[in-house]
mmCIF file as Biopython writes it, N, C-alpha, C and O atoms, coordinates in Angstrom:
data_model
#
loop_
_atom_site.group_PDB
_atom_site.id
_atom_site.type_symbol
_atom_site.label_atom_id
_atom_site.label_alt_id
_atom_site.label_comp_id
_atom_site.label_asym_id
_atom_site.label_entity_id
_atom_site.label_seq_id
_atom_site.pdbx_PDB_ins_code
_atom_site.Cartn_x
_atom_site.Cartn_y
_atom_site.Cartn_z
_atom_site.occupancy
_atom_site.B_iso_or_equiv
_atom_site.auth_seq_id
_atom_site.auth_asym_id
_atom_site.pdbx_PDB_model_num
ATOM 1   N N  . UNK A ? 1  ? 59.083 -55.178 -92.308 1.0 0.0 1  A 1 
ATOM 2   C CA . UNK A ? 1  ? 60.045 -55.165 -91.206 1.0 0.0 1  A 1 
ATOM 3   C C  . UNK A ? 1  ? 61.436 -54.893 -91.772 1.0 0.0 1  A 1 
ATOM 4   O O  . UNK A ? 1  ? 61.620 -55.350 -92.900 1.0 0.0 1  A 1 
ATOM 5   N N  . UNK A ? 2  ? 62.451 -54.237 -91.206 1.0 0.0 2  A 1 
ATOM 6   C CA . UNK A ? 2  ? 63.955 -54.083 -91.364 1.0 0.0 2  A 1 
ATOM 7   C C  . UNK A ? 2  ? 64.473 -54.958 -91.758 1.0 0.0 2  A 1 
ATOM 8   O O  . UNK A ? 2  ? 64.357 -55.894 -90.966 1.0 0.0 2  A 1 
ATOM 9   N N  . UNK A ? 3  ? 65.189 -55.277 -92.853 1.0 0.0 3  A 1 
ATOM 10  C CA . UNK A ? 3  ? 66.015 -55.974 -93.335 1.0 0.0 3  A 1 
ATOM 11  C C  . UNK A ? 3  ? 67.398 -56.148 -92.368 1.0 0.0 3  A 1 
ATOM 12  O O  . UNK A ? 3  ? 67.886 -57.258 -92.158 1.0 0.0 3  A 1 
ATOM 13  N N  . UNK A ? 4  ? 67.802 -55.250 -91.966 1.0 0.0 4  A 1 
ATOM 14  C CA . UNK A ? 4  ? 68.830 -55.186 -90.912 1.0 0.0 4  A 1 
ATOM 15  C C  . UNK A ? 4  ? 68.603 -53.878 -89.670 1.0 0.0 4  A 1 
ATOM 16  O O  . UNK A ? 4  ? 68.254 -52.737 -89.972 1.0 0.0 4  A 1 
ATOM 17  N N  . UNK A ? 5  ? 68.883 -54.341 -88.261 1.0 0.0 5  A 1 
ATOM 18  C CA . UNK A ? 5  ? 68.620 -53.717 -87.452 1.0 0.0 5  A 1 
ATOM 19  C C  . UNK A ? 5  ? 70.349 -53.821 -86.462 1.0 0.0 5  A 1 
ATOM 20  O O  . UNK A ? 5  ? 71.148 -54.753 -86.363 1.0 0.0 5  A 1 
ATOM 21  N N  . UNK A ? 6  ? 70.363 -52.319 -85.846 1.0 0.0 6  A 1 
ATOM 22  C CA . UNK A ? 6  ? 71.342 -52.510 -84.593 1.0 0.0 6  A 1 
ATOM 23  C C  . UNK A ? 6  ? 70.957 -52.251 -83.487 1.0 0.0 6  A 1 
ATOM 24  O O  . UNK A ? 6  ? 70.033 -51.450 -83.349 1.0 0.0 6  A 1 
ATOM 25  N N  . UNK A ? 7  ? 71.413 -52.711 -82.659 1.0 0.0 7  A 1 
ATOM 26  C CA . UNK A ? 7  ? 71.565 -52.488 -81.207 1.0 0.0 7  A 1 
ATOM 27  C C  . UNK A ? 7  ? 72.631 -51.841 -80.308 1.0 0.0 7  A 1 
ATOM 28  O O  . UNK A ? 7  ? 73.678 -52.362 -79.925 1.0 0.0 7  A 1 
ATOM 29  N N  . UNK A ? 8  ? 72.191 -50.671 -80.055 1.0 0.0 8  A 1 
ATOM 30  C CA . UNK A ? 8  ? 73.329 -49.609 -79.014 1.0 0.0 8  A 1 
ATOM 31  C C  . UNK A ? 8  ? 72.757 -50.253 -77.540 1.0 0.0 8  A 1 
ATOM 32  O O  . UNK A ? 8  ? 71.616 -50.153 -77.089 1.0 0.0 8  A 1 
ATOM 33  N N  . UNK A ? 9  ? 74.055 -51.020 -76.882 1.0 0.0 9  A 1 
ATOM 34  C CA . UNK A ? 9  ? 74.040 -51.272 -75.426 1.0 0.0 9  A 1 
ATOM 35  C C  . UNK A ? 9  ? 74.822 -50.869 -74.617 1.0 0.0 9  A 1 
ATOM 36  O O  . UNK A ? 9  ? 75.877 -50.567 -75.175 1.0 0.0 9  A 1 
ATOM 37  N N  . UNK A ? 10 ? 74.850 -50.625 -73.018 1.0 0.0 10 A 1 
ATOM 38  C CA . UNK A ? 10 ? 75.308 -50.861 -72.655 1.0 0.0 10 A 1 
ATOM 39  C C  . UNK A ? 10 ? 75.457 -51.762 -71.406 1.0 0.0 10 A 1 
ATOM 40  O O  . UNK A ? 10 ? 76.390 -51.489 -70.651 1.0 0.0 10 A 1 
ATOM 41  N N  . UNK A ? 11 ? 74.704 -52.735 -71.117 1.0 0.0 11 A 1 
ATOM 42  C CA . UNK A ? 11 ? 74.903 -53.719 -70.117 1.0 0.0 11 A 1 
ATOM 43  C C  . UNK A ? 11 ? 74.554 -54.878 -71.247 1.0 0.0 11 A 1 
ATOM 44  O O  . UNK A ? 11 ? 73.869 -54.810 -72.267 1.0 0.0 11 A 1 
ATOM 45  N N  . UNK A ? 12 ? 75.333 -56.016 -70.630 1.0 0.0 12 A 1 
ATOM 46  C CA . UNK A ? 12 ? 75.247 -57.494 -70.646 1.0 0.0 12 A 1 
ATOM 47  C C  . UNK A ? 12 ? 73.660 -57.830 -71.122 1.0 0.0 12 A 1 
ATOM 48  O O  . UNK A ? 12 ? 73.191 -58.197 -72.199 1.0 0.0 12 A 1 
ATOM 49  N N  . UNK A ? 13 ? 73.088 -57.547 -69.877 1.0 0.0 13 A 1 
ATOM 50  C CA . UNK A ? 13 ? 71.397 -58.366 -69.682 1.0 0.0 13 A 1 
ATOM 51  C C  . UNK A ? 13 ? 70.494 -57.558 -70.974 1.0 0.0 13 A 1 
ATOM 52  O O  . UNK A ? 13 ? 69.862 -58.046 -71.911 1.0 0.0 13 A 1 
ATOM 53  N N  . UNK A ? 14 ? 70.718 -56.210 -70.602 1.0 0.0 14 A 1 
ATOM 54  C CA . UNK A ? 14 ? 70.043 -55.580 -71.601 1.0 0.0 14 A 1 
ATOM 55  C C  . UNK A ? 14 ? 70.337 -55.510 -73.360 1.0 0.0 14 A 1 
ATOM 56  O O  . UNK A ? 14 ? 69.429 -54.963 -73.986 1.0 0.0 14 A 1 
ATOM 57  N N  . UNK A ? 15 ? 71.398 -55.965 -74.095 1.0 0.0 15 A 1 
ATOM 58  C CA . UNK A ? 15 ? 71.384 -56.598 -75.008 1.0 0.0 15 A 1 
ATOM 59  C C  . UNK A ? 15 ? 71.153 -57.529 -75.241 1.0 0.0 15 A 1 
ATOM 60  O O  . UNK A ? 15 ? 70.760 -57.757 -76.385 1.0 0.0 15 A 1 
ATOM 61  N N  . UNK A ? 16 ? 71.268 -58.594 -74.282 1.0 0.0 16 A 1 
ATOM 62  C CA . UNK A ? 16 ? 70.684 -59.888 -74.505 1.0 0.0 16 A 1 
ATOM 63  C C  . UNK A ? 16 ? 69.173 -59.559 -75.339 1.0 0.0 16 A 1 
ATOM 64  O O  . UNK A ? 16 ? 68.812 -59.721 -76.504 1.0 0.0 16 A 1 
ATOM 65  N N  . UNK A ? 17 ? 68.300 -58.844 -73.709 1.0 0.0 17 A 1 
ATOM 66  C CA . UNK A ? 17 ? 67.383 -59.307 -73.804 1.0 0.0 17 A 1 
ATOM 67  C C  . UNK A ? 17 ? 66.671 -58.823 -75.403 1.0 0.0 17 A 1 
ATOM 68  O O  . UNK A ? 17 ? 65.855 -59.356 -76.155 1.0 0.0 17 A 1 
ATOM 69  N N  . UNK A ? 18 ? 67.481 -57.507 -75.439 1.0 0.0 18 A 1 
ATOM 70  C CA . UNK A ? 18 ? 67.104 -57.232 -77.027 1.0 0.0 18 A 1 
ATOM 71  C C  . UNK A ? 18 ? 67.007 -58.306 -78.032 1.0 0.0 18 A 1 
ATOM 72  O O  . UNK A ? 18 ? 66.014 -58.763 -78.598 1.0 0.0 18 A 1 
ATOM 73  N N  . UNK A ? 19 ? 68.291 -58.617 -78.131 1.0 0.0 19 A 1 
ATOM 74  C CA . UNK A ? 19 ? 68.300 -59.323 -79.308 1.0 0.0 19 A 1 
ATOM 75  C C  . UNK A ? 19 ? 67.245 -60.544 -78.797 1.0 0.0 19 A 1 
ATOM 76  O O  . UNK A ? 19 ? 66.450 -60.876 -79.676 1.0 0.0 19 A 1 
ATOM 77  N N  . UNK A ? 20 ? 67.151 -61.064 -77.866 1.0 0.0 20 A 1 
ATOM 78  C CA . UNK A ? 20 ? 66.366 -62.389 -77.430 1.0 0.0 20 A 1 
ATOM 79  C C  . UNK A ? 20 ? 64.906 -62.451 -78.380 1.0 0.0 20 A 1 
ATOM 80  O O  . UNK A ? 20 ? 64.509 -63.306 -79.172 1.0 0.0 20 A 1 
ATOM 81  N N  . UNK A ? 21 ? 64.271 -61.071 -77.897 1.0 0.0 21 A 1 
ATOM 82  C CA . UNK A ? 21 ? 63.200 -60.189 -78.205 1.0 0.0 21 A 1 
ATOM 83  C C  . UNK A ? 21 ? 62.669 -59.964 -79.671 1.0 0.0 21 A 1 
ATOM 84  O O  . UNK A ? 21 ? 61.507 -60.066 -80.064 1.0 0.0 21 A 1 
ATOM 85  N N  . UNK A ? 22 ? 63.988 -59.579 -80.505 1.0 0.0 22 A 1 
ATOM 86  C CA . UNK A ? 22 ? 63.575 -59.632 -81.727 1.0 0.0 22 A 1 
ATOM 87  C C  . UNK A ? 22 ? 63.737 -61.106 -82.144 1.0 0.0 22 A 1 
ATOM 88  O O  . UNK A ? 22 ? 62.766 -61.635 -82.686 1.0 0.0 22 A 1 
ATOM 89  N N  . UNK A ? 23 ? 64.875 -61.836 -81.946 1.0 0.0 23 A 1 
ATOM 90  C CA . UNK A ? 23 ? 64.816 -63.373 -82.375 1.0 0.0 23 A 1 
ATOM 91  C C  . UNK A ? 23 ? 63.459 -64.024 -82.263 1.0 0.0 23 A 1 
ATOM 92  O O  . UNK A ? 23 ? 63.018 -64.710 -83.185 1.0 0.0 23 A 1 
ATOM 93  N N  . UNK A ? 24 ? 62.651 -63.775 -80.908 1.0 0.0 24 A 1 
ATOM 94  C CA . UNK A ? 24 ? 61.640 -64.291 -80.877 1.0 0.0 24 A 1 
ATOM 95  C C  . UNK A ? 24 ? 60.239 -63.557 -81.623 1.0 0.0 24 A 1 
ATOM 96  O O  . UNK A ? 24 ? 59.341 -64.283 -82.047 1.0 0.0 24 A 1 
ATOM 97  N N  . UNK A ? 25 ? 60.186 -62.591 -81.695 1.0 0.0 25 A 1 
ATOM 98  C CA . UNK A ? 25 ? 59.279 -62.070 -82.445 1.0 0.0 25 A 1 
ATOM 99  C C  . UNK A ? 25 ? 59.276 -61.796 -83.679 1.0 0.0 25 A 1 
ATOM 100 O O  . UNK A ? 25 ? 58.245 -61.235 -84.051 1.0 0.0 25 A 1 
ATOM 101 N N  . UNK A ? 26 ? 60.067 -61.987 -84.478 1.0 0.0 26 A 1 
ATOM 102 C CA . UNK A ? 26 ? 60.555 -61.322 -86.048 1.0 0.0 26 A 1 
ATOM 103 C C  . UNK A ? 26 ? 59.776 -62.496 -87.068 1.0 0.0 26 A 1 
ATOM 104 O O  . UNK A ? 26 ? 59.151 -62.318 -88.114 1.0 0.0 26 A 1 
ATOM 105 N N  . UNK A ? 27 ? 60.086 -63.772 -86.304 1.0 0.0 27 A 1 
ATOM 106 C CA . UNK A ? 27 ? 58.887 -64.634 -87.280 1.0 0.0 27 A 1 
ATOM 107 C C  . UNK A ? 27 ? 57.553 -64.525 -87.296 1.0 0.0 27 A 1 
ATOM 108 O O  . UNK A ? 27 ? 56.854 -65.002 -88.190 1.0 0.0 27 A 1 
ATOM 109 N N  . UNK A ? 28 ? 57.249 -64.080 -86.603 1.0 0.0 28 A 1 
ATOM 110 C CA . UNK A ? 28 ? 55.824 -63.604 -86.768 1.0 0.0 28 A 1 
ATOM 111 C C  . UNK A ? 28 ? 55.676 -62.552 -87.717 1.0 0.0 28 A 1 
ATOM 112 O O  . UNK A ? 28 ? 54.685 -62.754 -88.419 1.0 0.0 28 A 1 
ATOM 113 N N  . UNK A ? 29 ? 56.272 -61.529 -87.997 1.0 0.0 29 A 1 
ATOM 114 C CA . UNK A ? 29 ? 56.169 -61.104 -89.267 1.0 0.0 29 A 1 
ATOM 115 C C  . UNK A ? 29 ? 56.827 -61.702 -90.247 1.0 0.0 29 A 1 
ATOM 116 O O  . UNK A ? 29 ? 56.083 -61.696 -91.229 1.0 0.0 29 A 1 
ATOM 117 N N  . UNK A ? 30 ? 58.016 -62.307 -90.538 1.0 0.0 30 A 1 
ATOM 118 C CA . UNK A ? 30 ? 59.048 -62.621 -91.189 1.0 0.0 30 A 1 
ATOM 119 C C  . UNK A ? 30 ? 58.817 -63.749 -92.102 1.0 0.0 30 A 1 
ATOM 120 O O  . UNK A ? 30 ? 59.040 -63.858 -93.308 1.0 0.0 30 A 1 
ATOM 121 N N  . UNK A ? 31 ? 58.246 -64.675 -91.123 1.0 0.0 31 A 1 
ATOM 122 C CA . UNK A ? 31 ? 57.928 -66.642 -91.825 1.0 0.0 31 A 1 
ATOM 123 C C  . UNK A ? 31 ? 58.696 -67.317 -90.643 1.0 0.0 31 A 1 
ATOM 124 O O  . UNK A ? 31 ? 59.234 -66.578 -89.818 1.0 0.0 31 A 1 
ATOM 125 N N  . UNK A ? 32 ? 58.776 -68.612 -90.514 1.0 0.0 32 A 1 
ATOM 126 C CA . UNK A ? 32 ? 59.347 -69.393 -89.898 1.0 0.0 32 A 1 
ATOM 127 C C  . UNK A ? 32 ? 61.035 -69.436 -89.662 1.0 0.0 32 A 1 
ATOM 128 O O  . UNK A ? 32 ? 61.673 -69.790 -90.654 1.0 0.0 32 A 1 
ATOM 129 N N  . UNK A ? 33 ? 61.523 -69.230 -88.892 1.0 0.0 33 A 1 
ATOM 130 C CA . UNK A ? 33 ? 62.796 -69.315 -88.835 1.0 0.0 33 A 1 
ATOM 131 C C  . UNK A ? 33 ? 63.858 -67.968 -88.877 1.0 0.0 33 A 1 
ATOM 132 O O  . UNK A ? 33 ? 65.064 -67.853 -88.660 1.0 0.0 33 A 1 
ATOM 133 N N  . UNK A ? 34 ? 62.998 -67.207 -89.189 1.0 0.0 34 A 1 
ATOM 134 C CA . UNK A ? 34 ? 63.389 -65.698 -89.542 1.0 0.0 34 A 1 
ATOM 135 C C  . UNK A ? 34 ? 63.387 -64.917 -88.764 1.0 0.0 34 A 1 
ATOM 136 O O  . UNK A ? 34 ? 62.538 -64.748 -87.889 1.0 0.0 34 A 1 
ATOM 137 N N  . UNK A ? 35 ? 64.781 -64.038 -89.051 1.0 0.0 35 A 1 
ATOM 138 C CA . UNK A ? 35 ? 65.028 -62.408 -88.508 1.0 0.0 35 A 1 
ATOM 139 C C  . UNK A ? 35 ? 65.491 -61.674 -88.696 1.0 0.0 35 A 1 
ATOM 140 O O  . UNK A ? 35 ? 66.373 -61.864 -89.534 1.0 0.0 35 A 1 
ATOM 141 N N  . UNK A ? 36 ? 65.397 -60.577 -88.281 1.0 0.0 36 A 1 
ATOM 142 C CA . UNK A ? 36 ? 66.597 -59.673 -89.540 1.0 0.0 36 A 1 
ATOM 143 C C  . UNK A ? 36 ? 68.018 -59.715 -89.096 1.0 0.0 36 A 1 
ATOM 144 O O  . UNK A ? 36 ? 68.350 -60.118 -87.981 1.0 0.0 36 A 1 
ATOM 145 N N  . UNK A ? 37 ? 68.954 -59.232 -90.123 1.0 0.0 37 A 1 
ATOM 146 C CA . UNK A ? 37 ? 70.076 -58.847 -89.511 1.0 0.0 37 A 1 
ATOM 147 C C  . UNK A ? 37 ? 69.743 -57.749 -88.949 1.0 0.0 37 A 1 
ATOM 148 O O  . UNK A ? 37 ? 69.083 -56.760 -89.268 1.0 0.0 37 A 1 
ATOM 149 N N  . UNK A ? 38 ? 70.750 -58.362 -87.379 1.0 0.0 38 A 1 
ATOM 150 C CA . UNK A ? 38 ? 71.079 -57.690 -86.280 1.0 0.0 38 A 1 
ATOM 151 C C  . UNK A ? 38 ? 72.849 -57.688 -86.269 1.0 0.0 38 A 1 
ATOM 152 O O  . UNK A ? 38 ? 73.673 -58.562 -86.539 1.0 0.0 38 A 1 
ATOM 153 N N  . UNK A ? 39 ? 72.967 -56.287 -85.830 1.0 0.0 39 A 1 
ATOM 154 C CA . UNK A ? 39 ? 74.010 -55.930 -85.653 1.0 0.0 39 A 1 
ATOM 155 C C  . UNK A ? 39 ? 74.204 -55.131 -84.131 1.0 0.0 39 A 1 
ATOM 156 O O  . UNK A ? 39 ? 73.460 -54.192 -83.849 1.0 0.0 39 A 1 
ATOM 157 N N  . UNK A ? 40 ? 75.010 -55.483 -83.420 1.0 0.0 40 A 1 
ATOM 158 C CA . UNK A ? 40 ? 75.371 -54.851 -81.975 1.0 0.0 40 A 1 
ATOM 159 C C  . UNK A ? 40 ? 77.005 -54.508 -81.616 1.0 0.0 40 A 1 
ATOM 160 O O  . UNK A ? 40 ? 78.090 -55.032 -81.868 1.0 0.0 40 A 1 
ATOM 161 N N  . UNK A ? 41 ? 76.466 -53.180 -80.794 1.0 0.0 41 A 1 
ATOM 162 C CA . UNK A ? 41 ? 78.020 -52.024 -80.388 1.0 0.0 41 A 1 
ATOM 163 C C  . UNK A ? 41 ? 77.420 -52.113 -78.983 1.0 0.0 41 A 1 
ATOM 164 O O  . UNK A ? 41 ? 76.192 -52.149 -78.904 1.0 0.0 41 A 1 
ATOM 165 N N  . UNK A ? 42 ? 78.136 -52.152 -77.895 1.0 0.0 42 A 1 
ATOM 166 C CA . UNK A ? 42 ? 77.792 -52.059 -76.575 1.0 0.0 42 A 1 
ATOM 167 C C  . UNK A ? 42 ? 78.869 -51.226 -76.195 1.0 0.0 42 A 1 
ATOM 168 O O  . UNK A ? 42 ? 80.055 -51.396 -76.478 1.0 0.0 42 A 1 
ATOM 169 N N  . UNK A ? 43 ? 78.293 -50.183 -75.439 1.0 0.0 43 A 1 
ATOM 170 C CA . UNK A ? 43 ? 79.877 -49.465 -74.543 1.0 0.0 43 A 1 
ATOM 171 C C  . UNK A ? 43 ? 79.725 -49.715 -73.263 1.0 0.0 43 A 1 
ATOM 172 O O  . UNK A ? 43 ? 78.620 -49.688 -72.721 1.0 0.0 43 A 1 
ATOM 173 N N  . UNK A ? 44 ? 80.965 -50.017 -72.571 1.0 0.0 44 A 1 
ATOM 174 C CA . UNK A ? 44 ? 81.056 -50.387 -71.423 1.0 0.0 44 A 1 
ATOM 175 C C  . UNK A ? 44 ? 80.473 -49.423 -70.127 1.0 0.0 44 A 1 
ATOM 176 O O  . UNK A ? 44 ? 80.701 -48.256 -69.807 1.0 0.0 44 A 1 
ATOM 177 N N  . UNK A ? 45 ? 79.502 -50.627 -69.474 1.0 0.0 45 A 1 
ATOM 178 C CA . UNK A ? 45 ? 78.744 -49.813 -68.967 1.0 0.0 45 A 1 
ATOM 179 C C  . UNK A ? 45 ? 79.236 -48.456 -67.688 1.0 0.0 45 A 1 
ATOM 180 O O  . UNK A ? 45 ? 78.734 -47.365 -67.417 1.0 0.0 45 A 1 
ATOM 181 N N  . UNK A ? 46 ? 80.671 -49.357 -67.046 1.0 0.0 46 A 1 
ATOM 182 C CA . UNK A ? 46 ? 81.835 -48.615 -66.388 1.0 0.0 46 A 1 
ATOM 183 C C  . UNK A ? 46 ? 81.416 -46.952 -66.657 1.0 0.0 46 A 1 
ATOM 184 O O  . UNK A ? 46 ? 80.952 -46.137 -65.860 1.0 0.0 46 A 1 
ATOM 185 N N  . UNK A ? 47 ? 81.744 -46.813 -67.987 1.0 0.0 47 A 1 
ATOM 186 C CA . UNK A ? 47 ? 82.433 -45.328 -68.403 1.0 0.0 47 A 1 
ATOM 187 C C  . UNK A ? 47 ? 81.099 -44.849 -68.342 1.0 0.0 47 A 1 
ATOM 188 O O  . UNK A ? 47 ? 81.237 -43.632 -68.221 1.0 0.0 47 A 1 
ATOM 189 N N  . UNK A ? 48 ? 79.124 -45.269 -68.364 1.0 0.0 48 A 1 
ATOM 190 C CA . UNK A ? 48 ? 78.253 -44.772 -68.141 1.0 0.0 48 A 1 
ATOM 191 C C  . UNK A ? 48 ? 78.567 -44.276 -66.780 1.0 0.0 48 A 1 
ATOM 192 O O  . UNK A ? 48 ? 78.746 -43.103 -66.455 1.0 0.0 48 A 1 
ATOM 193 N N  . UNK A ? 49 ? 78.606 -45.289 -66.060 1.0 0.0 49 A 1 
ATOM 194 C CA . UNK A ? 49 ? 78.473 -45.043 -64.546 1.0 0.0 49 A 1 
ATOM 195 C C  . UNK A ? 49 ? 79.142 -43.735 -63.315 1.0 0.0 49 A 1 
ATOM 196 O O  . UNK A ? 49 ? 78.647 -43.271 -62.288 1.0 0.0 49 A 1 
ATOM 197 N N  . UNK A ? 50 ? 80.190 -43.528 -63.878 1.0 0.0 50 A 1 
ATOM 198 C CA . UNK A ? 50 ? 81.361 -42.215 -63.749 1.0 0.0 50 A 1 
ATOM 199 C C  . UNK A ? 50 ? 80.002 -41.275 -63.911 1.0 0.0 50 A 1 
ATOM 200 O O  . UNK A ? 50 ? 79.479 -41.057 -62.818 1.0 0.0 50 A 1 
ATOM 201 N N  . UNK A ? 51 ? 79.406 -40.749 -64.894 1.0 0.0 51 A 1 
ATOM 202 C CA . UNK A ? 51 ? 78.603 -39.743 -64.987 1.0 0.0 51 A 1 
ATOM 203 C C  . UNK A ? 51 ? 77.286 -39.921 -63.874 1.0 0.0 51 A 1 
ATOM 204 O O  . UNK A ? 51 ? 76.927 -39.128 -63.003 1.0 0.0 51 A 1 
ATOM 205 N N  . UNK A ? 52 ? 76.716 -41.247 -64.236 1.0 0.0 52 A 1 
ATOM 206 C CA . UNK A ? 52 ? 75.541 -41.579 -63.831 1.0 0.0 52 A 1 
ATOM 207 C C  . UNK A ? 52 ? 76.139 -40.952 -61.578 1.0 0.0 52 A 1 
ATOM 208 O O  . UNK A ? 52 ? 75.407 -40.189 -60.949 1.0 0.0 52 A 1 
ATOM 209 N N  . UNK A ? 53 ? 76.790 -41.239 -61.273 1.0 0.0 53 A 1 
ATOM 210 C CA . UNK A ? 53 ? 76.988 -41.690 -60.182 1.0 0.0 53 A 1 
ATOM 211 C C  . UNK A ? 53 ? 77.525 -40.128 -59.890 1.0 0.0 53 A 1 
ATOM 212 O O  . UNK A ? 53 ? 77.727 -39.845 -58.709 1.0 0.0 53 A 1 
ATOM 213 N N  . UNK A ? 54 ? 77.735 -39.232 -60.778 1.0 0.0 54 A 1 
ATOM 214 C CA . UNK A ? 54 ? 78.160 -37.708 -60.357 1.0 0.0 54 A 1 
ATOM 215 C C  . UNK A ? 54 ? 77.011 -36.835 -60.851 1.0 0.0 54 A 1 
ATOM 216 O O  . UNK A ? 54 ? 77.170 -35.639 -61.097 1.0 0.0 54 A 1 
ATOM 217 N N  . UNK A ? 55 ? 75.619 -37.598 -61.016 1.0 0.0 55 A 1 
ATOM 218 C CA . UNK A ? 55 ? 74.673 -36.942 -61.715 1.0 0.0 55 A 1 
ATOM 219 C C  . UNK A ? 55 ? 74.863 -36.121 -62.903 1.0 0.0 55 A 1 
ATOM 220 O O  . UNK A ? 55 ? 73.878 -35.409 -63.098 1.0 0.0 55 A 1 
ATOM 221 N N  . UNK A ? 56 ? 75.991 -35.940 -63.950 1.0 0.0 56 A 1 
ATOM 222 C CA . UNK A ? 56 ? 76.049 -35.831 -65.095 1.0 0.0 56 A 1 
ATOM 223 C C  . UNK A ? 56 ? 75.211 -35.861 -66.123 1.0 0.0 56 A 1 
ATOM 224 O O  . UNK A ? 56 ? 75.706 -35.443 -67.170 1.0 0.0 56 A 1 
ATOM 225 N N  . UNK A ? 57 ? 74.088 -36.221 -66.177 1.0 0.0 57 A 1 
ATOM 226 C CA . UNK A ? 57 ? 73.280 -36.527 -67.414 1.0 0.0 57 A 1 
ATOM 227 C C  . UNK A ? 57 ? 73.405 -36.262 -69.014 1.0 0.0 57 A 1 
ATOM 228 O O  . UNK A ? 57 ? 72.973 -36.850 -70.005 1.0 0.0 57 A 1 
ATOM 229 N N  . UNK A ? 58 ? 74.040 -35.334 -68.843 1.0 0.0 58 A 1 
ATOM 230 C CA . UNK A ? 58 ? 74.945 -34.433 -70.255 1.0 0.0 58 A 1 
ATOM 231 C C  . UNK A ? 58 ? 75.340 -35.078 -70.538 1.0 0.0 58 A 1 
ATOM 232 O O  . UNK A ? 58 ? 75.267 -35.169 -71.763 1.0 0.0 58 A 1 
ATOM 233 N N  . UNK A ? 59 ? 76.041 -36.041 -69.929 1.0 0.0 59 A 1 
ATOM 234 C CA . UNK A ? 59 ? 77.877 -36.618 -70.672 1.0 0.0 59 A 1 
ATOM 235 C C  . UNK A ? 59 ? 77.231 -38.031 -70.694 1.0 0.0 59 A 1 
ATOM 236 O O  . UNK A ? 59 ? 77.925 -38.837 -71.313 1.0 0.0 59 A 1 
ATOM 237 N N  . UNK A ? 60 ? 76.042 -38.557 -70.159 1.0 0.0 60 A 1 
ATOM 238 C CA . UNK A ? 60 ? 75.036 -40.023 -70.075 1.0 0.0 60 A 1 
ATOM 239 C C  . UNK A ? 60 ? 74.620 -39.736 -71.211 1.0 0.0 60 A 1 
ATOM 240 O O  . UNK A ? 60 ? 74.833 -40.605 -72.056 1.0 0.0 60 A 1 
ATOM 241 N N  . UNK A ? 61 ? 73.967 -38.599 -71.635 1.0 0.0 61 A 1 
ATOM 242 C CA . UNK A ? 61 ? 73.676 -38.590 -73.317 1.0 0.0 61 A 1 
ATOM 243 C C  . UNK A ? 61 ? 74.601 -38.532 -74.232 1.0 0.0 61 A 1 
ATOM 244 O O  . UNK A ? 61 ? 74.292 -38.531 -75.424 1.0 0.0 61 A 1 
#
């Protein structure tokens, strides 16, 4: 497993649930108590939405 992992977000819930996700599963490969480093960048989901909401998809990628 990754010694260190990141996370690109952009909503609240949906990084959570990431990181929640690996916290809870990483000991199972890892050993007890273990996970990797995690590292997280979230962009505000706002500046998605401008595109999302003018059907843009270009500028969403």
């Amino acid at each position: 497993m990754a010694k260190h992992i990141g996370i690109v977000a952009c909503s609240a819930e949906g990084a959570a649930l990431c990181y929640r996700t690996i916290c809870a599963e990483a000991p199972l490969q890892m050993g007890e108590h273990m996970h990797p480093e995690i590292s997280m960048h979230t962009h505000p989901l706002g500046e998605y939405m401008v595109h999302i909401r003018a059907g843009n998809w270009k500028d969403v990628a």
